[in-house]
C-alpha positions in Angstrom: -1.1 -6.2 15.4 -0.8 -8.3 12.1 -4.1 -9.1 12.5 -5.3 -6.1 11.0 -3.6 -7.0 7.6 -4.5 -8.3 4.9 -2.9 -11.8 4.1 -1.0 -11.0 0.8 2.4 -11.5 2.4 3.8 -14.9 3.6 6.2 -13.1 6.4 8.7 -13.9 7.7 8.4 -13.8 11.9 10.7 -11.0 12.2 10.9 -7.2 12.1 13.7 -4.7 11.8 14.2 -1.7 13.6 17.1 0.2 12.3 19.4 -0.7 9.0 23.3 0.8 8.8 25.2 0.1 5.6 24.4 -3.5 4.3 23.3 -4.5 7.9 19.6 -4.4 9.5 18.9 -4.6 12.9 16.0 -6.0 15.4 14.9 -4.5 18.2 16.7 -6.9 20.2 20.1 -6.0 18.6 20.5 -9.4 16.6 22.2 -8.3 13.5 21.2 -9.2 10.2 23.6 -8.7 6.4 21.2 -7.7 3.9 21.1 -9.6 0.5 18.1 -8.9 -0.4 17.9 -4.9 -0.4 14.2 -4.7 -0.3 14.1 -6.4 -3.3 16.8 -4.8 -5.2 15.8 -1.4 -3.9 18.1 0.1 -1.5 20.8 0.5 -3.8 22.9 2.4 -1.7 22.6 -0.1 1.6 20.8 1.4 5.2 21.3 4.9 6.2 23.3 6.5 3.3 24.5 9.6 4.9 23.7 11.8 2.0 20.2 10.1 1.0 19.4 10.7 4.9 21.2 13.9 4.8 18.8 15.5 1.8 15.4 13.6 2.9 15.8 15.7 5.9 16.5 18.5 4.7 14.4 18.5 1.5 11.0 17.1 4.7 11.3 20.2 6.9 10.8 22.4 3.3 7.9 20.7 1.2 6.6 17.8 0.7 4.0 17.7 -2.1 2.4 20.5 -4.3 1.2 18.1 -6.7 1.8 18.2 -10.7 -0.4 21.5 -11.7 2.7 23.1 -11.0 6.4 23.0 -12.2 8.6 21.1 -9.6 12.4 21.9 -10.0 13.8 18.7 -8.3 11.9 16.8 -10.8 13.0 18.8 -13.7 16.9 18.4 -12.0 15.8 14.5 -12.2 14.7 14.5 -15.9 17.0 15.9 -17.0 19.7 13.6 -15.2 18.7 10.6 -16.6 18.3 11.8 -19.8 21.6 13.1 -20.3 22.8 9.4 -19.0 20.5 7.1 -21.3 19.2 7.0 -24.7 16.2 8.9 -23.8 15.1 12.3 -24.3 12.2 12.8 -22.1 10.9 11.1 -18.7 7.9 10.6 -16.6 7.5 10.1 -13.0 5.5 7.6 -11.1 5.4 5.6 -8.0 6.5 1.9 -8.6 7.6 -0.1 -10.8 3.8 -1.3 -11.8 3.0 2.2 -12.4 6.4 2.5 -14.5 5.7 -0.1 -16.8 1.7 0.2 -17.2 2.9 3.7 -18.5 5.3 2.1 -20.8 2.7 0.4 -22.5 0.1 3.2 -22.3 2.8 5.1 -24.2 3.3 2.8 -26.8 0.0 2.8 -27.8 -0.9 6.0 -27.9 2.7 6.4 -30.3 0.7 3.9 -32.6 -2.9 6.1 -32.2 -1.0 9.3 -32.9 0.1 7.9 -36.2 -3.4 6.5 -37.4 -2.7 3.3 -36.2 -4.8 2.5 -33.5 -4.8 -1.1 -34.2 -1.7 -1.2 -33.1 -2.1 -1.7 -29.5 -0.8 -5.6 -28.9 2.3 -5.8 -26.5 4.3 -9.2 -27.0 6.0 -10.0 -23.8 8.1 -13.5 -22.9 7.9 -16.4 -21.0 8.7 -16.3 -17.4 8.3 -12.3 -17.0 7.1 -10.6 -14.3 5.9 -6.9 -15.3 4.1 -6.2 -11.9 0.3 -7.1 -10.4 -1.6 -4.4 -12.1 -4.6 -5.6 -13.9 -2.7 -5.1 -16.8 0.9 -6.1 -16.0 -0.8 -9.3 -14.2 -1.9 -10.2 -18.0 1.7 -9.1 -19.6 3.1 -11.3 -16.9 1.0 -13.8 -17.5 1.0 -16.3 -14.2 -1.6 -18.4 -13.7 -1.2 -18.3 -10.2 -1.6 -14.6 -10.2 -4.5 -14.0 -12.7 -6.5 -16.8 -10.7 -9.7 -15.3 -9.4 -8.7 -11.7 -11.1 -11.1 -12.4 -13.7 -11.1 -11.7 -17.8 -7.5 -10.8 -18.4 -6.7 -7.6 -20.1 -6.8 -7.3 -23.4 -3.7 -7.4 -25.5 -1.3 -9.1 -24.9 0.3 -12.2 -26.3 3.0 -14.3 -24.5 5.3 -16.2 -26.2 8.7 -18.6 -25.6 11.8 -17.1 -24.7 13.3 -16.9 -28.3 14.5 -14.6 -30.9 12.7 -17.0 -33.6 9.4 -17.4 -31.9 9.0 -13.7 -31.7 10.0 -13.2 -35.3 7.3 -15.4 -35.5 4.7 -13.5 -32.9 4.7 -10.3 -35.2 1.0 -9.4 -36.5 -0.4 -6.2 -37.8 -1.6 -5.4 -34.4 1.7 -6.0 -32.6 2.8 -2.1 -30.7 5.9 -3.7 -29.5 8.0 -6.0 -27.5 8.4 -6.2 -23.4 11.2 -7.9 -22.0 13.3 -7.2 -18.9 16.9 -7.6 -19.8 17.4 -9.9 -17.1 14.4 -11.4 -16.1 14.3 -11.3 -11.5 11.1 -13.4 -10.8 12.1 -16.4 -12.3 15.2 -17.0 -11.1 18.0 -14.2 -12.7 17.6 -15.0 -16.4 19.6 -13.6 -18.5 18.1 -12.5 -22.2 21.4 -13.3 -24.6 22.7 -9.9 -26.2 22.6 -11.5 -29.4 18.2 -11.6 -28.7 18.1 -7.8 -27.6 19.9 -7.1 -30.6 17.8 -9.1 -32.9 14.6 -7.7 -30.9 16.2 -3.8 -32.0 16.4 -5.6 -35.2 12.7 -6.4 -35.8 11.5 -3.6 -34.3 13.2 -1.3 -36.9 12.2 -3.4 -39.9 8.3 -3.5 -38.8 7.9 -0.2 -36.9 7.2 -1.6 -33.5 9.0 -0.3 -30.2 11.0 -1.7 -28.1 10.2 -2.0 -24.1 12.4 -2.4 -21.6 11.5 -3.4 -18.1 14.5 -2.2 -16.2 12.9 -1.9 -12.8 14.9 -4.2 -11.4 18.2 -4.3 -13.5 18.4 -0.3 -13.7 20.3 2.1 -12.1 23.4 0.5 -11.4 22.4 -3.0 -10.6 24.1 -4.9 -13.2 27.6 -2.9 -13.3 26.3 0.0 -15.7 23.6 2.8 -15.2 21.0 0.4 -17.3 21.5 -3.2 -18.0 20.9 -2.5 -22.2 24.5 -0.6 -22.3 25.8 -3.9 -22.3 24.1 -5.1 -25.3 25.0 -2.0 -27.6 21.5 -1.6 -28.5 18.8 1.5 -27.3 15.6 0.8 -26.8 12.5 3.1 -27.4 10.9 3.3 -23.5 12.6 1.8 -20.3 10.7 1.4 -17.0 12.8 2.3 -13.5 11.8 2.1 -9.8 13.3 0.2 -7.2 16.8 1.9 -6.8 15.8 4.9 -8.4 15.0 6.2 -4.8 17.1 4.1 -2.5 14.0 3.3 -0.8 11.8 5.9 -1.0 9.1 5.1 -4.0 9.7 6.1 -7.0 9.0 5.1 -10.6 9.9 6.7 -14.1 9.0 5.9 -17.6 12.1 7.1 -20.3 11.1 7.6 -23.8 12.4 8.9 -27.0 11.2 12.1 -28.2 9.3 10.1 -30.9 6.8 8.0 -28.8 7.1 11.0 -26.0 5.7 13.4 -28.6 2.4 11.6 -28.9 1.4 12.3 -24.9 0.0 15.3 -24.2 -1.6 17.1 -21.1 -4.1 15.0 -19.5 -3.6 12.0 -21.5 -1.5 10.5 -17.9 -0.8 11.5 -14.6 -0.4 11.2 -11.1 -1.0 13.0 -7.4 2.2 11.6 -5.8 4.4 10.6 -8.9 7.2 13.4 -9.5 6.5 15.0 -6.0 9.3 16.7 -3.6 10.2 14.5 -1.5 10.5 11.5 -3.7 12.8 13.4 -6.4 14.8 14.9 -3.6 15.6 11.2 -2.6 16.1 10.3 -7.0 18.8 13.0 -7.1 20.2 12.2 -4.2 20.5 8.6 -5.7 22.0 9.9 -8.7 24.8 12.3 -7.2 26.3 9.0 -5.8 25.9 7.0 -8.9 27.6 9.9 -11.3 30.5 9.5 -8.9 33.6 9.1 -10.8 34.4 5.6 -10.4 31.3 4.3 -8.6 30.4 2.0 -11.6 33.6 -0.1 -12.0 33.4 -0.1 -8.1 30.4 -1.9 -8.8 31.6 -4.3 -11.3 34.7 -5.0 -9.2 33.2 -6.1 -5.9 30.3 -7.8 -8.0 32.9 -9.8 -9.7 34.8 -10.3 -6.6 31.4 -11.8 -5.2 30.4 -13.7 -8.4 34.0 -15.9 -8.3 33.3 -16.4 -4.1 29.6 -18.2 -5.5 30.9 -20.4 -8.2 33.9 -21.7 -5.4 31.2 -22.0 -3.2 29.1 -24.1 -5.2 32.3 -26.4 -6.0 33.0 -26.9 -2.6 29.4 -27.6 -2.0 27.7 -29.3 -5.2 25.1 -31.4 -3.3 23.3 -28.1 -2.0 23.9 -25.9 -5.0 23.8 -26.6 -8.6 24.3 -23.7 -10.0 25.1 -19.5 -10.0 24.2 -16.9 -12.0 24.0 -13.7 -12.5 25.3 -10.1 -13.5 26.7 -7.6 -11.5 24.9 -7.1 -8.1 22.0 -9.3 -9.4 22.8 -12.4 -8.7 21.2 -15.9 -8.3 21.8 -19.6 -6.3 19.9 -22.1 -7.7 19.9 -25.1 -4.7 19.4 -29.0 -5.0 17.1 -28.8 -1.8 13.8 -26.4 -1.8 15.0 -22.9 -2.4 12.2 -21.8 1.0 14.6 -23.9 3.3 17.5 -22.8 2.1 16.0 -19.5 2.7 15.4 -20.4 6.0 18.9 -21.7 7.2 20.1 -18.4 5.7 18.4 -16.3 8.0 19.5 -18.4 10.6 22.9 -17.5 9.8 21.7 -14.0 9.9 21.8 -13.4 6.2 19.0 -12.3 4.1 18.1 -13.4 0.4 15.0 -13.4 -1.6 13.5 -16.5 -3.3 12.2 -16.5 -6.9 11.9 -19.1 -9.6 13.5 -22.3 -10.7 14.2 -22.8 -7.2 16.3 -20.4 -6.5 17.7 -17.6 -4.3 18.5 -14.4 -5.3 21.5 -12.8 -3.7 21.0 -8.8 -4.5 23.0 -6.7 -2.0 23.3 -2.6 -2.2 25.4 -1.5 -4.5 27.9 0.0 -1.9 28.6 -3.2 0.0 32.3 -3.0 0.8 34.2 -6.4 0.0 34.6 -7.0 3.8 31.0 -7.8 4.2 30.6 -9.5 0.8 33.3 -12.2 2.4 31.7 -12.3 5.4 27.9 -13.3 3.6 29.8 -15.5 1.8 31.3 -17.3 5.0 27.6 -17.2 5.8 26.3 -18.6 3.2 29.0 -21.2 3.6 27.8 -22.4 7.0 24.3 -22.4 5.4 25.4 -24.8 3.0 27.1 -26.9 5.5 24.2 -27.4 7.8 22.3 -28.5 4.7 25.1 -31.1 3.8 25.1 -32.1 7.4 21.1 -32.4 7.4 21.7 -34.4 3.8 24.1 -36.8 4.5 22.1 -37.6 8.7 19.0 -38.5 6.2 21.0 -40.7 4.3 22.5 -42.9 6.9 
C-alpha cells in the first residue's frame, strides 16, 4: 500500500502496468501517450524489442560481479562513447546525481594533482538543477531544496545566467564551470552557443574546466549524440544518465585524458555502477543510436513536432504563451497554472512533466513515429480547448 512510503512524491492517482512504443497502459486497459518518458529517460519509448531482447538475455547469464574485476560490456560501453564524444576515458555510475557529484570530484582532484588544491570552487548558474545530493543540492542551489538539509556544502558559488557575470565570478579558487546546456528544471532553457563558447573561452585562458551536465540533454535528446555538438565547442567532463539505459539506471562521467589521469584506484567507486546488466541495457541503447540515420530521424520528427506547438499556441494564445525547445526536449509555457494544465492533459490521456516558469515539458522517446506525435498534438489541442472553454465560462 502507499502507505508504507515515504512522502517525497506528489503522485499522481494512477499506475501503469505495461508500456508499448510511446504508449503506457493501466491495468484497466485505459491507454495513455507518453510525453514525459520517465523524465527524459526511456529514450527509445516502451518495450524496445532489442533493449528487451538483450536484458533477457544478458539476466539469465550474470547480473553483478562487482568492479574488482574487469567487465567486458562495460569496457564495450567505454569505449563506445568515447569514440562518439570528445572524451577519452569514462566512468560508470548509477544516476545522474552520482554522474555529476563525480564530475566535480574529478575536477578537483585534476586541480590537487597539479599542486593546486585550492582550486576546488565549482561556479554553477542560476536556475540549475545538478541533482539532490548533498552536494548537487548546494550546486543547485534551491532554497526550497536545501530547507531543513542543513549547512550547505562547501564550494560552490552561484551566479546569473550570463557570460559577463561569470567573467566576473573567476577567483583563484574557482576548479571550473557547471552548466547543463539546456537547463530541464526550470522550464527548457536554453544556454546561447555564443555563452558555451565564451565559457570554453575563459576556461582556456585561466586553466579551469569545463562541466557539462548532460544528463538530461545527452544521448540523443536534442537531435545529436550530446547537446555541446551544436555549439562547436568540447568540454573537459560531461555527466549522462537518463537515456543512457533506456530505463534501466545508469550513469557515466566522460573526461579527457587530462583530468582522467589524476584518478587513480580507490580514489572513486561503486558496487552497482558499471555492473552487467546495466551496461548490457547501455549498449543496447547505443546499437540503436549509431544506426545510420537514427539522428536526422530525430531532428526530423522533432522539427515536425516543434512547428505542430508554435501552430498550436497561435490557434490557442490565451492558454499558451509560449514554446520552446530543442529537439525532443521540448517545453509549453501556459497562461493558466502549469499543475492544471497538467491535469487536463492526463485527462486527455497524454502525459507531460511540469518544471519551472510555469511550464510543461513535452519530452517523448526518441523513436516516436510522426503518427503519434500528431495524435499528442490533437491531444494537446483538446486540452487547450477545455481550458479556453473553462476561461471564457469564468468570464461571463
Amino acid at each position: 500500500m502507499a502507505e508504507a512510503l515515504m512522502s517525497t512524491y506528489a503522485r499522481a492517482d494512477l499506475a501503469f502496468e505495461r508500456g508499448e512504443g510511446s504508449y503506457l497502459y493501466t491495468a484497466d486497459g485505459r491507454r495513455y501517450l507518453d510525453f514525459g518518458s520517465g523524465i527524459a529517460v526511456t529514450a527509445l519509448g516502451h518495450a524496445h524489442p532489442h533493449l528487451v531482447k538483450a536484458i533477457q538475455e544478458q539476466a539469465a547469464k550474470l547480473w553483478h560481479t562487482s568492479n574488482l574485476f574487469r567487465i567486458p560490456e562495460q569496457e564495450k560501453l567505454a569505449e563506445r562513447l568515447v569514440a562518439n564524444s570528445f572524451a577519452d576515458k569514462a566512468f560508470f555510475c548509477n544516476s545522474g546525481a552520482e554522474a555529476n557529484e563525480g564530475a566535480v570530484k574529478f575536477a578537483r582532484k585534476y586541480f590537487a594533482a597539479k599542486g593546486q588544491p585550492e582550486k576546488f570552487h565549482i561556479i554553477t548558474f542560476d536556475g540549475a538543477f545538478h541533482g539532490r545530493t548533498l552536494a548537487m543540492l548546494a550546486a543547485t542551489n534551491n532554497a526550497k531544496y536545501l530547507e531543513g538539509f542543513g549547512p550547505k556544502v562547501e564550494g560552490f558559488h552561484q551566479i546569473e545566467f550570463s557570460l559577463k557575470a561569470a567573467k566576473a565570478a573567476i577567483t583563484p579558487n574557482t576548479a571550473a564551470f557547471m552548466i547543463e546546456p539546456i537547463q530541464g528544471e526550470s522550464g527548457i532553457r536554453a544556454v546561447p552557443t555564443e555563452m558555451l563558447r565564451g565559457l570554453r573561452q575563459l576556461c582556456d585562458e585561466h586553466d579551469l574546466l569545463l562541466i557539462l551536465d548532460e544528463v538530461q540533454t545527452g544521448m540523443g535528446r536534442t537531435g545529436k549524440m550530446f547537446a555541446y555538438e551544436w555549439s562547436g565547442i568540447e568540454p573537459d567532463i560531461i555527466s549522462l544518465a537518463k537515456g543512457l539505459g533506456g530505463g534501466f539506471p545508469v550513469g557515466a562521467v566522460l573526461a579527457t585524458d587530462k583530468v582522467a589521469q589524476a584518478i587513480g584506484p580507490g580514489m572513486h567507486g561503486t558496487t552497482f555502477g558499471g555492473n552487467v546488466m546495466a551496461m548490457t541495457a547501455g549498449n543496447a541503447v547505443l546499437d540503436v543510436m549509431l544506426e545510420d540515420g537514427f539522428f536526422d530521424g530525430v531532428q526530423k520528427r522533432s522539427s515536425y513536432f516543434l512547428q505542430q506547438l508554435v501552430m498550436l499556441k497561435d490557434r490557442y494564445p490565451d492558454v499558451i504563451e509560449d514554446v520552446r525547445g530543442q529537439g525532443f526536449l521540448t517545453a509549453i509555457k501556459t497562461k493558466v497554472l502549469n499543475t492544471e494544465f497538467q491535469a487536463v492533459m492526463r485527462d486527455e490521456h497524454i502525459l507531460g512533466v511540469t518544471a519551472g516558469d510555469n511550464t510543461v515539458r513535452l519530452i517523448p522517446p526518441l523513436t516516436t513515429p510522426e503518427r503519434d506525435l500528431a495524435e499528442g498534438i490533437r491531444r494537446l489541442e483538446a486540452a487547450c480547448q477545455k481550458l479556453q472553454d473553462k476561461n471564457k465560462a469564468a468570464a461571463e
